[in-house]
N, C-alpha and C positions, 0 to 999 in steps of 0.2 A: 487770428487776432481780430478781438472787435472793438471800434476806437467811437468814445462818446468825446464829441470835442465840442464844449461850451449851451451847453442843452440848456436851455430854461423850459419851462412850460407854466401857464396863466390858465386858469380860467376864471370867464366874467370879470378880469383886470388883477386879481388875486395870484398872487406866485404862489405855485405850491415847489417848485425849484430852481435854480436859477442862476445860470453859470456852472453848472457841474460838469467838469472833465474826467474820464478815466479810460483806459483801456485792460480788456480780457484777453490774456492771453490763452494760446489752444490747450494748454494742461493745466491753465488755471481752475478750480471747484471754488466756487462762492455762495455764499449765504446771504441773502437780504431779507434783515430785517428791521422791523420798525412799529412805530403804533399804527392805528386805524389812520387810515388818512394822509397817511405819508408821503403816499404815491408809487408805491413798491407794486403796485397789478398796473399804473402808468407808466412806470419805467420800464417793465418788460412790455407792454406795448409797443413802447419804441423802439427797444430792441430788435425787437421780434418784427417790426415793419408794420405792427398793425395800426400804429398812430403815425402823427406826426406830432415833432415840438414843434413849440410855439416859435424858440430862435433853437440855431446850432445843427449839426449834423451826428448822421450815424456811416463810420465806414467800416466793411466787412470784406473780405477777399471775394472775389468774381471765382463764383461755383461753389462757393462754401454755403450752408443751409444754418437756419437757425430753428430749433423746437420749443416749443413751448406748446404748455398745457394747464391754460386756463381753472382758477378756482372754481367758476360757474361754468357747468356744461349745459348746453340746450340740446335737449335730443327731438330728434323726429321723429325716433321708431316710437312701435308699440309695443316691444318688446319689454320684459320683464328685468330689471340690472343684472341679476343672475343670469339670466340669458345671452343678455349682450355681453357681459363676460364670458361667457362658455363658448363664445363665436371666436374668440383668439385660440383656440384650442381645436 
């Protein structure tokens, strides 16, 4: 279970949310969506740990893991996409 209790986030003094609660349960499957700018690639930030909000917490059970996988990928290789696919194989 993973619990968002009272999250806002600003930027430059701008709310883009502000006071949202919910909680994901473990066989829960969710969809987020919304228009450009919603906040929906900020909100799995903070899920996922990679941000912080501006007020509010994120709580997740101790040993549990969260994935996520980013719209924009930045590679390093020099490898070809097909390539880099063919390495899972």
């Amino acid at each position: 279970m993973i619990s968002l209790n009272n999250i806002s986030v600003q930027f430059a003094g701008t709310p883009l949310f502000d006071d949202i609660s919910f909680i994901i349960n473990r066989r829960d499957r969710i969809g987020l969506v919304g228009r450009n700018g919603a906040g929906k690639t900020t909100l799995m930030r903070i899920i996922s740990g990679q941000m912080e909000a501006t007020t509010g917490q994120v709580a997740s059970p101790s040993g549990s893991s969260i994935g996520y996988l980013p719209q924009e990928m930045h590679f390093t290789s020099q490898h070809t996409v097909i390539n880099e696919a063919l390495k899972a194989f």
